[in-house]
C-alpha positions in Angstrom: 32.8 19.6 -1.9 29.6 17.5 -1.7 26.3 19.7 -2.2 24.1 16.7 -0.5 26.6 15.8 2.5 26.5 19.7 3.2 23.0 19.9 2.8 22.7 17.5 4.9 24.8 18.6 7.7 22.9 22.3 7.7 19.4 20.1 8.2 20.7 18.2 11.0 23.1 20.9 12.8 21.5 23.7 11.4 17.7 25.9 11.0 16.1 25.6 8.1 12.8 25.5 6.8 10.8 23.6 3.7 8.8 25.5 0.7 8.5 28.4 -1.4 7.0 30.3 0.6 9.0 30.1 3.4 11.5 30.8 1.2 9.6 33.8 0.1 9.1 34.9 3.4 12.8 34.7 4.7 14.2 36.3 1.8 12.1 39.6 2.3 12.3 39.2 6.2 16.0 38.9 5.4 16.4 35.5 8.0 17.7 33.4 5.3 21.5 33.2 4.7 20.7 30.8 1.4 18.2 29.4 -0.6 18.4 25.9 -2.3 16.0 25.5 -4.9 15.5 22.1 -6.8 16.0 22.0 -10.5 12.5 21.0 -11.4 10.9 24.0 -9.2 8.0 25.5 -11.0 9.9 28.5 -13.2 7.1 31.1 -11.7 8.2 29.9 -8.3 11.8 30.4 -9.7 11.2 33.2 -10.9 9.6 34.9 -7.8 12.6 33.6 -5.4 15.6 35.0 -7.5 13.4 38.4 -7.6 13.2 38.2 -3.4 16.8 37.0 -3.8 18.0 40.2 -5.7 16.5 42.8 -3.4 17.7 41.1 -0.2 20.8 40.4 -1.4 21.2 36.6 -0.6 22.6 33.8 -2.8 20.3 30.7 -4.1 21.9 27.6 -4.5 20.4 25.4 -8.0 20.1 22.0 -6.5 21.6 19.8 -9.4 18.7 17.1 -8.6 14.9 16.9 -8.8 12.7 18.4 -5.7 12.3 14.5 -4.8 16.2 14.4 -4.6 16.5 17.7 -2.6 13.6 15.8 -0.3 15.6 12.3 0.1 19.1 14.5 1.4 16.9 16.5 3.4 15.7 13.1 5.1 12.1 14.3 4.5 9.5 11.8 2.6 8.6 14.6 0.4 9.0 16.7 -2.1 10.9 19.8 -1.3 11.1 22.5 -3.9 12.8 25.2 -2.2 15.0 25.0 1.2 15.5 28.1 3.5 19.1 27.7 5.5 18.1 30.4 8.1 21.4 28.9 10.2 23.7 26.8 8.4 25.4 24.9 12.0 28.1 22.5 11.2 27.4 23.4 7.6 29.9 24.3 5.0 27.4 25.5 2.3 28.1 28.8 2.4 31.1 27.8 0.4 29.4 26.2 -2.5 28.1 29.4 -3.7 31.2 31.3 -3.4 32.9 28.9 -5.9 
């Protein structure tokens, strides 16, 4: 399975949204079905996202790459530290964190 082509696919097909905290916000309105954080994320930010993460119950994917990576298969001209899937469309990243 490729992490970026799936990313990719939920971005296009998909709803998701950009930043921390969205992804704050979607974890403890329970919209998200997973998080994507990017290796380099700020370990407070980290930190704060797996807590969310816990009570709500939702997986987080570690994005193997940098948040400038996670931006470039996100097609954004950014840096993206955390991605919210809220609907993963055409997606098969679900998957991923099952394995």
């Amino acid at each position: 399975m490729d992490i970026n082509r799936s990313i990719r696919i939920a971005v296009d097909t998909g709803k998701v949204s950009y930043g921390a905290d969205s992804a704050r916000q979607a974890l403890l309105n329970k919209q998200a079905k997973i998080i994507i954080i990017a290796n380099n994320t700020p370990q407070d930010i980290k930190e704060d996202i797996y807590r969310y993460a816990k009570i709500s119950e939702l997986p987080i994917l570690e994005f193997p790459g940098s948040s400038l990576d996670l931006g470039a298969v996100c097609g954004r001209p950014h840096f993206v530290a955390a991605l919210t899937i809220i609907s993963v469309g055409d997606s098969d990243i679900i998957k991923a964190v099952k394995k």
